[in-house]
mmCIF file as gemmi writes it, N, C-alpha and C atoms, coordinates in Angstrom:
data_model
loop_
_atom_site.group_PDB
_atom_site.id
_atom_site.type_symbol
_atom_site.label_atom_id
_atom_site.label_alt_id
_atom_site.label_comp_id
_atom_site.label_asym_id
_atom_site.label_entity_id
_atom_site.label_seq_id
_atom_site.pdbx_PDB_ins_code
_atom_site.Cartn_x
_atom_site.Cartn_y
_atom_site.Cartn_z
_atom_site.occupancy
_atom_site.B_iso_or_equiv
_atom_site.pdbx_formal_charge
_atom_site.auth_seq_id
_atom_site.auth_asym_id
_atom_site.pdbx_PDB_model_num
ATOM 1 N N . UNK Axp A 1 ? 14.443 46.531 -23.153 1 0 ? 1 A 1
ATOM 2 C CA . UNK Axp A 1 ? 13.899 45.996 -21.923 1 0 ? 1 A 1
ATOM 3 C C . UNK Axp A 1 ? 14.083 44.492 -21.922 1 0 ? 1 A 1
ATOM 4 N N . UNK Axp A 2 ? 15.293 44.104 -21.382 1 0 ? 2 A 1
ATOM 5 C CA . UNK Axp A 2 ? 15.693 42.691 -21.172 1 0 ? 2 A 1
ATOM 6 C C . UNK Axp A 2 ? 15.546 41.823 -19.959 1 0 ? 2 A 1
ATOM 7 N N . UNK Axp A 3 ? 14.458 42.554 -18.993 1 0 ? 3 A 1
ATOM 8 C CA . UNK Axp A 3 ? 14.77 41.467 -17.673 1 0 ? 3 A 1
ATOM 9 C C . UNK Axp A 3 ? 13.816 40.041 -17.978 1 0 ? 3 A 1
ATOM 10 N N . UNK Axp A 4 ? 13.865 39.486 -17.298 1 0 ? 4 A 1
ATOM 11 C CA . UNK Axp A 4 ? 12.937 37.896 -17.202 1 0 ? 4 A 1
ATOM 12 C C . UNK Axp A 4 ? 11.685 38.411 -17.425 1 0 ? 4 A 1
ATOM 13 N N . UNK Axp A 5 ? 11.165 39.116 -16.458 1 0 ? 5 A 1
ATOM 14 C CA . UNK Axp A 5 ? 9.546 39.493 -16.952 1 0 ? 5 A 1
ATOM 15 C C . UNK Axp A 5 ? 9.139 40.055 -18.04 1 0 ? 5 A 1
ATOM 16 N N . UNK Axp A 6 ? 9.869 40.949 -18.282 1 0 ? 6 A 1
ATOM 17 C CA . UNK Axp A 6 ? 9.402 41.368 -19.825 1 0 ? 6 A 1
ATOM 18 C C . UNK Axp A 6 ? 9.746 39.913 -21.25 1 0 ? 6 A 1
ATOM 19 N N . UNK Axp A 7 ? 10.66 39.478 -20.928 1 0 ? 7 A 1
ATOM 20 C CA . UNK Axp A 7 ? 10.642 38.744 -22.141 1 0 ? 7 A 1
ATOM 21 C C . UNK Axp A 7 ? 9.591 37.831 -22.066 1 0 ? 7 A 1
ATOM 22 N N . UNK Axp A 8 ? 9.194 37.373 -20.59 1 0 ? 8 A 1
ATOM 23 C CA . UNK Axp A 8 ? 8.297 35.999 -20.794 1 0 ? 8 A 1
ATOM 24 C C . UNK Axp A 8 ? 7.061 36.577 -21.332 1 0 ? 8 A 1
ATOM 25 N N . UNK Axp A 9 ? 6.548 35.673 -22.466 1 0 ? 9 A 1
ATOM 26 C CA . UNK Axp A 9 ? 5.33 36.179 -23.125 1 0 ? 9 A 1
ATOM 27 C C . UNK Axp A 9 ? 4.354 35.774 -22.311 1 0 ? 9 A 1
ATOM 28 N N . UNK Axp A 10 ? 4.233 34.637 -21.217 1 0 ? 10 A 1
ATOM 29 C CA . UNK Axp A 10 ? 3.119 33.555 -20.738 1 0 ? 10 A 1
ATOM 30 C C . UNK Axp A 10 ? 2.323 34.766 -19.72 1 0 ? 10 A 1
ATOM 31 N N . UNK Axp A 11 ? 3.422 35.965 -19.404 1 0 ? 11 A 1
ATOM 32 C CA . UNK Axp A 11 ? 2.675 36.553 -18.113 1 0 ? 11 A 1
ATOM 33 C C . UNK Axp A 11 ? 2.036 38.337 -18.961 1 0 ? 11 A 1
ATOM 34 N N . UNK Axp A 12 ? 0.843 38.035 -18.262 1 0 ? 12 A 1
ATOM 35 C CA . UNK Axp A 12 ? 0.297 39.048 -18.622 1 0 ? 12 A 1
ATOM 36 C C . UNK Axp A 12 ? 0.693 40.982 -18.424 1 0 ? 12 A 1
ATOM 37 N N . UNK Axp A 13 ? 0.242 41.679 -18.725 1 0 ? 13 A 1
ATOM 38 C CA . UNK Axp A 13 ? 0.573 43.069 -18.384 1 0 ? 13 A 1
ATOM 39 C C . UNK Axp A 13 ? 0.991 43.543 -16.566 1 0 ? 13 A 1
ATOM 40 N N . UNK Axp A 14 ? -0.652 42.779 -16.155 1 0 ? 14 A 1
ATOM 41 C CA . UNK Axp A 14 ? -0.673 42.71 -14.887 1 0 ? 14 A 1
ATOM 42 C C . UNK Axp A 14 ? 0.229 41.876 -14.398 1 0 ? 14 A 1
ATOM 43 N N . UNK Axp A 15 ? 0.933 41.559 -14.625 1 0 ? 15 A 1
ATOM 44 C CA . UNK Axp A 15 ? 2.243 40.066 -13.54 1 0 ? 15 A 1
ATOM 45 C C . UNK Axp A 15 ? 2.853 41.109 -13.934 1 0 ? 15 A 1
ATOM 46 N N . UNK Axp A 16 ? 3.39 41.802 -15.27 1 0 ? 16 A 1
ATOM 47 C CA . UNK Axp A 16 ? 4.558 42.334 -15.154 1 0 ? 16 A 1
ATOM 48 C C . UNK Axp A 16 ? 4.923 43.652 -14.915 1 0 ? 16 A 1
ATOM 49 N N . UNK Axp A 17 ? 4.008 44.37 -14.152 1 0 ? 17 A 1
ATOM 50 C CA . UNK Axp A 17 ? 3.752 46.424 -13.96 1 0 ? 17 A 1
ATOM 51 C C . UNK Axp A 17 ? 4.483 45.564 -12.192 1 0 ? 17 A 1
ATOM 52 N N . UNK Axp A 18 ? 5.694 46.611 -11.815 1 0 ? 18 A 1
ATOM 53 C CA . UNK Axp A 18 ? 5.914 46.776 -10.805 1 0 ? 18 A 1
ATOM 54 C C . UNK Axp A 18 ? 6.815 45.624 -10.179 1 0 ? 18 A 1
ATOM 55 N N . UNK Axp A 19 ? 7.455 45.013 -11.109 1 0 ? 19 A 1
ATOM 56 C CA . UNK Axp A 19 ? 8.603 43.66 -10.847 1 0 ? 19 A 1
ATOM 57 C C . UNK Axp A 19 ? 9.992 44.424 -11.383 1 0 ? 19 A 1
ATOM 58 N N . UNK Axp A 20 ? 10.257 45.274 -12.342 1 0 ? 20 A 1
ATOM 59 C CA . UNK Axp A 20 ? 11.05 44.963 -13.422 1 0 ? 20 A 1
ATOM 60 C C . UNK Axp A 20 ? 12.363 46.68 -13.164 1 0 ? 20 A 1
ATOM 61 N N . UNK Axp A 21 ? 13.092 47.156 -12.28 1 0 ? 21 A 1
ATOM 62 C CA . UNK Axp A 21 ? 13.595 47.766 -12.038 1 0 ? 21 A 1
ATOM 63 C C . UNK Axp A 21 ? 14.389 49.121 -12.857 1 0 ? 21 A 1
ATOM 64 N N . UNK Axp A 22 ? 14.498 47.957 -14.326 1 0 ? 22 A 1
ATOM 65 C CA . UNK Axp A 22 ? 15.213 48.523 -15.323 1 0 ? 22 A 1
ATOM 66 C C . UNK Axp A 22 ? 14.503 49.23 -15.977 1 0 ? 22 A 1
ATOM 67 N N . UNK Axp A 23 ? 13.201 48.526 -16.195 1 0 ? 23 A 1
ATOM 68 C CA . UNK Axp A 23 ? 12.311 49.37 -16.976 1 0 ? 23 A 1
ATOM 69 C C . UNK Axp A 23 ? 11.754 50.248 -16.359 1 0 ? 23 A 1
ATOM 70 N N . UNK Axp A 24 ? 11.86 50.733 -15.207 1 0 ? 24 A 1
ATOM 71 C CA . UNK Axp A 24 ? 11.551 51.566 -14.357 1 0 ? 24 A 1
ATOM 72 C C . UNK Axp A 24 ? 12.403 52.967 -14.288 1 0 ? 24 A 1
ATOM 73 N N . UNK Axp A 25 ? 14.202 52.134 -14.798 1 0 ? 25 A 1
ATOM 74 C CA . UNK Axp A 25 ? 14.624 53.433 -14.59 1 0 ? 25 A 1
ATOM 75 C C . UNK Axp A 25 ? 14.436 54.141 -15.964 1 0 ? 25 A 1
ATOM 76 N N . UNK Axp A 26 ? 14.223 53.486 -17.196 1 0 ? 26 A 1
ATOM 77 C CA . UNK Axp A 26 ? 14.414 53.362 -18.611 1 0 ? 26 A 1
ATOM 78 C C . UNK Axp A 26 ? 13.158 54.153 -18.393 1 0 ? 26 A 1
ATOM 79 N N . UNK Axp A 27 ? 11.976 54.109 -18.064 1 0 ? 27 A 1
ATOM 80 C CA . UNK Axp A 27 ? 10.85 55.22 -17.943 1 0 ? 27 A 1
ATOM 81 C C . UNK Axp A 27 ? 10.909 56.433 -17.129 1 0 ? 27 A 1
ATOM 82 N N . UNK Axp A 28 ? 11.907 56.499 -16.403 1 0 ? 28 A 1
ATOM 83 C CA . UNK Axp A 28 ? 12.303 57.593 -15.734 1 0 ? 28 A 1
ATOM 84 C C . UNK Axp A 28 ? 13.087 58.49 -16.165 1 0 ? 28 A 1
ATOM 85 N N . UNK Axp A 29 ? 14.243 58.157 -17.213 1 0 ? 29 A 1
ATOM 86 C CA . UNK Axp A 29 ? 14.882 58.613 -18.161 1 0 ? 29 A 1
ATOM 87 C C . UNK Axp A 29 ? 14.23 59.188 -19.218 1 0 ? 29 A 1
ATOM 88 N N . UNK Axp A 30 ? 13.129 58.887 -19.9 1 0 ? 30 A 1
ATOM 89 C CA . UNK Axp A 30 ? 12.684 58.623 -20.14 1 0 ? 30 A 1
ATOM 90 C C . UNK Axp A 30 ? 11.698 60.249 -20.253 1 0 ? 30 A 1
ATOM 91 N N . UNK Axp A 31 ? 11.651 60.34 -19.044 1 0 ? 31 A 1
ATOM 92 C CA . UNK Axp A 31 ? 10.431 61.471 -18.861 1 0 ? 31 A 1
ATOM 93 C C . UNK Axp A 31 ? 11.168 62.321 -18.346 1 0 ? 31 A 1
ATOM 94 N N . UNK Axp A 32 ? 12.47 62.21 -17.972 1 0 ? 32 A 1
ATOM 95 C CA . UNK Axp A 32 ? 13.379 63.175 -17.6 1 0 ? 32 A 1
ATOM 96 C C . UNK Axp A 32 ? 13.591 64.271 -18.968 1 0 ? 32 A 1
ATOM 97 N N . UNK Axp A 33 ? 13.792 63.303 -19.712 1 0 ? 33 A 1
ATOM 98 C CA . UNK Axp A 33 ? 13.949 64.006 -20.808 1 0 ? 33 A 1
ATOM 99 C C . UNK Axp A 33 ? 13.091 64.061 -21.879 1 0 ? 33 A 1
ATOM 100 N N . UNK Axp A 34 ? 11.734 63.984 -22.118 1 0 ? 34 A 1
ATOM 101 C CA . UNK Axp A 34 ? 10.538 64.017 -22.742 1 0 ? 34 A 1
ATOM 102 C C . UNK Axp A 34 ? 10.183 65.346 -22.572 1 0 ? 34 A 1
ATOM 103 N N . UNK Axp A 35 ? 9.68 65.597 -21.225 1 0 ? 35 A 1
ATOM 104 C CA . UNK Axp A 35 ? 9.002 66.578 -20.817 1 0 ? 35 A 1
ATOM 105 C C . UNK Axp A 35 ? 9.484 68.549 -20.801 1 0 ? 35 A 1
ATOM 106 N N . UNK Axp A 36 ? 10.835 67.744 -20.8 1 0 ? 36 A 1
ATOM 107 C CA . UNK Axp A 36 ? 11.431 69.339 -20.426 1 0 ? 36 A 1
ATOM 108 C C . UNK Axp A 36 ? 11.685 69.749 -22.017 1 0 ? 36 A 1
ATOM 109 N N . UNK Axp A 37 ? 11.87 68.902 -23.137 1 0 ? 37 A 1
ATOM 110 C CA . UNK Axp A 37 ? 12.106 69.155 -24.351 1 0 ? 37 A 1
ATOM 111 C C . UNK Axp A 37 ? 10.325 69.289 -25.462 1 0 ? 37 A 1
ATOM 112 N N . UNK Axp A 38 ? 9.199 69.278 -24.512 1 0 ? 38 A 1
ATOM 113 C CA . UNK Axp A 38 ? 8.316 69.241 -25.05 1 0 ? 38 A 1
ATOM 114 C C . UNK Axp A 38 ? 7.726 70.853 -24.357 1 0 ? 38 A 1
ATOM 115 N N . UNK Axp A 39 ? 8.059 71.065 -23.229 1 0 ? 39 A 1
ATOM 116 C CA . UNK Axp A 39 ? 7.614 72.07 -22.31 1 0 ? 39 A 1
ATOM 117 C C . UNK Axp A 39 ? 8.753 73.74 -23.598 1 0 ? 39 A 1
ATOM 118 N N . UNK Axp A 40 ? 9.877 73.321 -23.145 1 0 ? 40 A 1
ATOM 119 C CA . UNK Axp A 40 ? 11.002 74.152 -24.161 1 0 ? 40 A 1
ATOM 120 C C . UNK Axp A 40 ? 10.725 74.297 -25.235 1 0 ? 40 A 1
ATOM 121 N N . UNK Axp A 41 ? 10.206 73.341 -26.026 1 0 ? 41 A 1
ATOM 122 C CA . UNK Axp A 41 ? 10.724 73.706 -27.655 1 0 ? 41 A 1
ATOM 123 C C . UNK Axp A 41 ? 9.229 73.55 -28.379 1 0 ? 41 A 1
ATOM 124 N N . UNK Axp A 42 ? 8.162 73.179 -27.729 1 0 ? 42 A 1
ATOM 125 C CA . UNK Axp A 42 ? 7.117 72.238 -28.462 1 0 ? 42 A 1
ATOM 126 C C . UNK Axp A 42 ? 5.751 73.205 -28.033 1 0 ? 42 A 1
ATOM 127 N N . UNK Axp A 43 ? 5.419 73.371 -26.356 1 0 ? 43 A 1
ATOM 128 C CA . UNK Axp A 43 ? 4.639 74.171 -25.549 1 0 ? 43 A 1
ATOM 129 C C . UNK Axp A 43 ? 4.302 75.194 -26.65 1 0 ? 43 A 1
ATOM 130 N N . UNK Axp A 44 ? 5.245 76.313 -27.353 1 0 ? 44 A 1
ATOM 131 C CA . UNK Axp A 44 ? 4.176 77.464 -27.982 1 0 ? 44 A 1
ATOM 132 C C . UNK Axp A 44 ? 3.35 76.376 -28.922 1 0 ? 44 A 1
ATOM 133 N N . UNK Axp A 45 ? 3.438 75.716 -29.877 1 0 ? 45 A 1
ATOM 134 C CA . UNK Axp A 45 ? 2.743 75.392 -31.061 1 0 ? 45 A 1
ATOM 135 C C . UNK Axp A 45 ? 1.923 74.002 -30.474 1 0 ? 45 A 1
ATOM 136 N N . UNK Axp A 46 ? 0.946 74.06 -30.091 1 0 ? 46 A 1
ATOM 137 C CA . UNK Axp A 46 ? 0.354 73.195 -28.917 1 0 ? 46 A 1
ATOM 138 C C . UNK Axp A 46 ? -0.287 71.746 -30.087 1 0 ? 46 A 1
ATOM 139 N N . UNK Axp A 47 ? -0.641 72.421 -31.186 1 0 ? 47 A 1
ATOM 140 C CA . UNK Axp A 47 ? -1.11 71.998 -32.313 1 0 ? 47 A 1
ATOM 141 C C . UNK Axp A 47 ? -0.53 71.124 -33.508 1 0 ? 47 A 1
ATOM 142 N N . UNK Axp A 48 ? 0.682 71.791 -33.725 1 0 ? 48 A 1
ATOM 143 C CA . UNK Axp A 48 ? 1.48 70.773 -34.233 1 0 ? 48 A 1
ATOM 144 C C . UNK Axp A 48 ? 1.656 69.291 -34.014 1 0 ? 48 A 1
ATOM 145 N N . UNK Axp A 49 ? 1.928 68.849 -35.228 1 0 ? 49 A 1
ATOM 146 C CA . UNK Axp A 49 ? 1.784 67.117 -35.166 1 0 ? 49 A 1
ATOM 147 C C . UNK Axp A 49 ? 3.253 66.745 -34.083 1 0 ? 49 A 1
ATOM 148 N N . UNK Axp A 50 ? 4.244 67.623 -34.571 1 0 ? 50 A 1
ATOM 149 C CA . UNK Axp A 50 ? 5.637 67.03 -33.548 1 0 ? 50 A 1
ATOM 150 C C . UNK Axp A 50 ? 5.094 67.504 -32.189 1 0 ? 50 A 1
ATOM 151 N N . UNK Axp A 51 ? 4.871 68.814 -31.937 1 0 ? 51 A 1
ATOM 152 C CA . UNK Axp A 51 ? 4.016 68.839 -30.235 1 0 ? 51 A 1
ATOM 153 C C . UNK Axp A 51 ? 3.005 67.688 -29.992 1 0 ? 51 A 1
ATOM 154 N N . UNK Axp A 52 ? 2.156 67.336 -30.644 1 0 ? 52 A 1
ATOM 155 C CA . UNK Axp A 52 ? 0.807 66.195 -30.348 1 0 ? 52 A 1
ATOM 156 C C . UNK Axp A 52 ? 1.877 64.61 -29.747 1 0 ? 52 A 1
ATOM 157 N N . UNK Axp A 53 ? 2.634 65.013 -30.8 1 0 ? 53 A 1
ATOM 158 C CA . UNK Axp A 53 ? 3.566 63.09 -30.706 1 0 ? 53 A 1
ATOM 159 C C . UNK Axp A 53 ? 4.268 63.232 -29.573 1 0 ? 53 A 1
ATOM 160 N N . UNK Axp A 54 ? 4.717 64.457 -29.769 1 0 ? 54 A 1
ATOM 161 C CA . UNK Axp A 54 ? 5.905 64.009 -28.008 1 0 ? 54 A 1
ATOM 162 C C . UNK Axp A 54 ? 4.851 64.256 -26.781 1 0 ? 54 A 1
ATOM 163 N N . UNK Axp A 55 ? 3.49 64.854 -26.808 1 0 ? 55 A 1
ATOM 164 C CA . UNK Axp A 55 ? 3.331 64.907 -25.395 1 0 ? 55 A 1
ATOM 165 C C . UNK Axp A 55 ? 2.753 63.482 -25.079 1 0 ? 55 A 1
ATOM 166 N N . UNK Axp A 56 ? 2.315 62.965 -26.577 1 0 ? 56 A 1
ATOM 167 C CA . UNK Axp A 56 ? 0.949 62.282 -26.482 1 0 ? 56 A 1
ATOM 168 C C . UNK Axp A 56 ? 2.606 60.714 -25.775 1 0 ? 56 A 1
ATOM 169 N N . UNK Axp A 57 ? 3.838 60.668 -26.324 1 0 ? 57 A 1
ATOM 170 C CA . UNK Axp A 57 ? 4.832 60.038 -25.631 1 0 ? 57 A 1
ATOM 171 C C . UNK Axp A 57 ? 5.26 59.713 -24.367 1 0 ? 57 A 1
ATOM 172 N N . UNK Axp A 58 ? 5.415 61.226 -24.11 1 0 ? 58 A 1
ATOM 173 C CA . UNK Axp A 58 ? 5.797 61.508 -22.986 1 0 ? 58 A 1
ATOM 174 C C . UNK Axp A 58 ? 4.902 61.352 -21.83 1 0 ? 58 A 1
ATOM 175 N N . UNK Axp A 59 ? 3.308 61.392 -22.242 1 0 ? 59 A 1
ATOM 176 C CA . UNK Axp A 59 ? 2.329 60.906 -21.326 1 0 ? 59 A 1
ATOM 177 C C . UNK Axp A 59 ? 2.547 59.585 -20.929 1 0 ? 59 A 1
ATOM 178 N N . UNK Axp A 60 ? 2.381 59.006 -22.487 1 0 ? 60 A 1
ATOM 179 C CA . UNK Axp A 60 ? 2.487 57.364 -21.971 1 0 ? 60 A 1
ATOM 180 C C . UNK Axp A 60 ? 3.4 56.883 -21.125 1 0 ? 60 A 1
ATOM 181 N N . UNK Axp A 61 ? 5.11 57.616 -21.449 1 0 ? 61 A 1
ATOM 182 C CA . UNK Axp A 61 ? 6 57.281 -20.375 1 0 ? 61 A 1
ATOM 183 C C . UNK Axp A 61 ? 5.749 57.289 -18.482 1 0 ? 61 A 1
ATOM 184 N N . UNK Axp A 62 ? 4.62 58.91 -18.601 1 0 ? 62 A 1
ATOM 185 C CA . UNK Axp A 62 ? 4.231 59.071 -17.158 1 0 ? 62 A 1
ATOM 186 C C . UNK Axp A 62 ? 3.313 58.334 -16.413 1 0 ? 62 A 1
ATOM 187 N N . UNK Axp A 63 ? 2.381 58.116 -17.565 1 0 ? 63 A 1
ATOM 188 C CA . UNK Axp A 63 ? 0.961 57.129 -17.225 1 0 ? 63 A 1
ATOM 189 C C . UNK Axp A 63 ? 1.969 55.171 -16.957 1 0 ? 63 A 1
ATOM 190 N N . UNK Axp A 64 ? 3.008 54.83 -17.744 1 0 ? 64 A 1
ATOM 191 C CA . UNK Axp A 64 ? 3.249 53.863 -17.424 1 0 ? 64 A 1
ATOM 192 C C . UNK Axp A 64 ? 4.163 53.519 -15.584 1 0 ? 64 A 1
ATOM 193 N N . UNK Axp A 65 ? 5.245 54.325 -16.081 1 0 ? 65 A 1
ATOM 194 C CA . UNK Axp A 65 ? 5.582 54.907 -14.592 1 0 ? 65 A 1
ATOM 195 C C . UNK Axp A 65 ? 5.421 54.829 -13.682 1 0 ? 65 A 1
ATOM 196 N N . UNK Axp A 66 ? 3.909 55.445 -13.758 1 0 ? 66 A 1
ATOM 197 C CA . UNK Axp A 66 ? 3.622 55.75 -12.384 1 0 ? 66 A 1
ATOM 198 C C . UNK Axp A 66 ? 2.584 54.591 -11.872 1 0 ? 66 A 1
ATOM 199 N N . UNK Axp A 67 ? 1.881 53.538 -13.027 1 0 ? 67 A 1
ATOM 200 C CA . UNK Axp A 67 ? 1.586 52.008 -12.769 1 0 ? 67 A 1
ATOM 201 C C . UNK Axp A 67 ? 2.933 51.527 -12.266 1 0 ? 67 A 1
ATOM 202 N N . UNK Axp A 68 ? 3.893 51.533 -12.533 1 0 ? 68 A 1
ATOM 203 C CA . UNK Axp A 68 ? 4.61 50.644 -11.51 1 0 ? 68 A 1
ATOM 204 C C . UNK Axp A 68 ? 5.256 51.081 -11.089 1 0 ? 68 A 1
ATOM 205 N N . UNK Axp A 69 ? 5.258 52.69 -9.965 1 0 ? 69 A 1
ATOM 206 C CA . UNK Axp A 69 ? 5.542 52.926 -8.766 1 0 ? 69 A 1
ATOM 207 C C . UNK Axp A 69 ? 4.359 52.526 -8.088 1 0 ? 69 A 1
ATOM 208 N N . UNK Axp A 70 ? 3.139 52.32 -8.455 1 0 ? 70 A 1
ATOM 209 C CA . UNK Axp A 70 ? 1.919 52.278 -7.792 1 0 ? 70 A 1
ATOM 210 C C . UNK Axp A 70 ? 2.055 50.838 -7.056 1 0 ? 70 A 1
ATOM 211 N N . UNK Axp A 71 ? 2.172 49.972 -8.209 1 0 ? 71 A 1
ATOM 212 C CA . UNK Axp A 71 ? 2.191 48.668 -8.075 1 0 ? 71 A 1
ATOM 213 C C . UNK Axp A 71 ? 3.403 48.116 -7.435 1 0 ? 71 A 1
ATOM 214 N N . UNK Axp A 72 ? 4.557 48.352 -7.477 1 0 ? 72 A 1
ATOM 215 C CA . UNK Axp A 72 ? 5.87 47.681 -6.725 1 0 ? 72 A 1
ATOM 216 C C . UNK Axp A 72 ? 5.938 47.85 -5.604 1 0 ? 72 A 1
ATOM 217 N N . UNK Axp A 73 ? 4.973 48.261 -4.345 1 0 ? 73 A 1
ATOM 218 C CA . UNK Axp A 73 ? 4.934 47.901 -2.81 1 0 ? 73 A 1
ATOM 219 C C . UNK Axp A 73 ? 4.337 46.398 -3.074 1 0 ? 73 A 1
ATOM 220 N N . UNK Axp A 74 ? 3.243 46.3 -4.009 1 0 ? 74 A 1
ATOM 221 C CA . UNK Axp A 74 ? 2.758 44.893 -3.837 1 0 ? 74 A 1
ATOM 222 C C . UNK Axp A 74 ? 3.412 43.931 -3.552 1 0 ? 74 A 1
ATOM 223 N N . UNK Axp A 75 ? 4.364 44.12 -4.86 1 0 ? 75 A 1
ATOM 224 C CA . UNK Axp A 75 ? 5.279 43.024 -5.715 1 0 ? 75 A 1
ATOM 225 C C . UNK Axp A 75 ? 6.39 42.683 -4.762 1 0 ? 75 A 1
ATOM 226 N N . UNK Axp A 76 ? 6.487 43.235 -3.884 1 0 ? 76 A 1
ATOM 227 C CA . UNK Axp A 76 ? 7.773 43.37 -2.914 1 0 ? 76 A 1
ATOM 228 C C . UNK Axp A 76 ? 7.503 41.816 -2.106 1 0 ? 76 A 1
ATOM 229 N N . UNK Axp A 77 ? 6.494 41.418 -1.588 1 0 ? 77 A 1
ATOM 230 C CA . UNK Axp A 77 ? 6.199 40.453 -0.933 1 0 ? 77 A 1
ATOM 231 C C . UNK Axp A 77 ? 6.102 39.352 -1.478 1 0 ? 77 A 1
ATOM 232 N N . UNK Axp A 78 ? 5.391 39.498 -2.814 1 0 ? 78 A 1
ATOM 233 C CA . UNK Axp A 78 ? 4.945 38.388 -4.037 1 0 ? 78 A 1
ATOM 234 C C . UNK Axp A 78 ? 6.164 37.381 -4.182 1 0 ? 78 A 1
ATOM 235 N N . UNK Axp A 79 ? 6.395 36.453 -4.083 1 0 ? 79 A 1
ATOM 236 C CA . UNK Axp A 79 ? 7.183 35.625 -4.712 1 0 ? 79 A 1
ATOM 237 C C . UNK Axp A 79 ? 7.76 35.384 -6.588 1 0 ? 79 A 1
ATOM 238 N N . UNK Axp A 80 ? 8.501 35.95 -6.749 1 0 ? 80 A 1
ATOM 239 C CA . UNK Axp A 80 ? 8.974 36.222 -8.221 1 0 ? 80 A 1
ATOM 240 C C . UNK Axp A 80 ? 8.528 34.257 -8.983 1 0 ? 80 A 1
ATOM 241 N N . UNK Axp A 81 ? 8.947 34.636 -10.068 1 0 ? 81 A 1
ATOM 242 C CA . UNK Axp A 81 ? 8.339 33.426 -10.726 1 0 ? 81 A 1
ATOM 243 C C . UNK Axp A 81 ? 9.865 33.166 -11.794 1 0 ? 81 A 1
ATOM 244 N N . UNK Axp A 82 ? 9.783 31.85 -11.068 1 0 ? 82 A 1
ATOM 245 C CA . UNK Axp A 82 ? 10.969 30.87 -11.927 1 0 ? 82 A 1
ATOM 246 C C . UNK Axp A 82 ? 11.181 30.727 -13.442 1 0 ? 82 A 1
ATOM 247 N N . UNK Axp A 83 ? 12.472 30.671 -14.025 1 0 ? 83 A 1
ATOM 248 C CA . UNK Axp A 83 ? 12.331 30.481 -15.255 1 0 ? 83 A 1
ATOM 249 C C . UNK Axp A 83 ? 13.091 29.184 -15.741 1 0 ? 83 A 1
């Protein structure tokens, strides 16, 4: 994740959910392929430590996601920040 916002350390979580395009598609990829390989191969043994890690992954990918589809109508208007 190389765009301007992610590297700058000065801006917080909140400046940077819903600016950053790449990391957007990189989480979309992301869960494209998380979910269907956790649902396939992982789903019977619900218990297992490799089932626990990929869903408990693949959540985070969805839970992040979907903060910045939530958030990027905002950001649309916002004036980006200079580097």
């Amino acid at each position: 994740m190389s765009c301007r916002f992610c590297q700058d350390a000065s801006l917080s979580i909140r400046a940077k959910l819903g600016r950053c395009k790449r990391c957007m598609i990189q989480l979309a990829v992301m869960n494209i392929l998380l979910w269907p390989i956790w649902l396939l191969w992982f789903s019977d043994t619900p218990k297992s430590i490799e089932s626990i890690t990929l869903l408990f992954a693949a959540g985070a990918c969805a839970l992040l996601l979907s903060l910045h589809l939530i958030l990027m109508p905002f950001r649309k208007g916002a004036p980006e920040t200079k580097q």
